[in-house]
N, C-alpha and C positions, 0 to 999 in steps of 0.2 A: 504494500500500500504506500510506503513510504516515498519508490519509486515514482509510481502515480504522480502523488502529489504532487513530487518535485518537479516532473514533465507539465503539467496541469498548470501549475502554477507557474513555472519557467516560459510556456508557451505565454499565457494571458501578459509576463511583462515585456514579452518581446511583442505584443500587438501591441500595447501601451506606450513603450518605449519606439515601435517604427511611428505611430500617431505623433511623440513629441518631437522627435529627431527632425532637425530643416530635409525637406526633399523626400521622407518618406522611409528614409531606409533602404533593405534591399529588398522589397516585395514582402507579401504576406507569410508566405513559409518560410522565405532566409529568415523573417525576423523573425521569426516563434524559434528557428533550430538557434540560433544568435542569443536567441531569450535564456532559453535551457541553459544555451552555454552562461552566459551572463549571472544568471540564478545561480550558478552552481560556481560562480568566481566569487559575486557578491555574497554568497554564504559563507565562503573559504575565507575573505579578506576580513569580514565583519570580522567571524567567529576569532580568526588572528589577533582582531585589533581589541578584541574585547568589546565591541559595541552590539548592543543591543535596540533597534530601535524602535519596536515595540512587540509584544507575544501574537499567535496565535496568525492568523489569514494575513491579514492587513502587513503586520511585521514582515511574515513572508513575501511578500508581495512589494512592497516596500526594496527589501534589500534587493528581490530580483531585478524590481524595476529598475533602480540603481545600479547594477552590474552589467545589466543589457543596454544601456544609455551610454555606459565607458564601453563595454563589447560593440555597441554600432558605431560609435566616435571612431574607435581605433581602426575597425573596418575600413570605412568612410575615408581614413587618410589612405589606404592602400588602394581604396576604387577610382579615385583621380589617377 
């Protein structure tokens, strides 16, 4: 289940995250598989730094949105 989640909720920050990004992102799927990845950097780096920034869906979603928004930045500089 845990799995799940993670993809579930990794996908939903990568639609969020291609919505706030200028230009869109890379399409609907790059940004969901971008998302995942993102989710699962933004869990790594928080859980590193010790930051928590809030429990439960929302937290989650949160830190993905946040790792998928630096995961399409960084993209973004290698699609020029």
């Amino acid at each position: 289940m845990s799995l799940l989640y993670t993809i579930l909720i990794g996908a939903l920050a990568g639609f969020l995250a291609g919505k706030l990004m200028k230009g869109g992102g890379f399409g609907f799927l790059m940004n969901m598989v971008l998302g995942i990845i993102g989710g699962a950097v933004g869990g790594w780096l928080f859980g590193t730094l010790g930051i928590s920034l809030m429990d439960g869906i929302v937290g989650d979603l949160l830190t993905g949105l946040i790792g998928a928004v630096v995961i399409l930045f960084i993209a973004g500089l290698f699609k020029k």
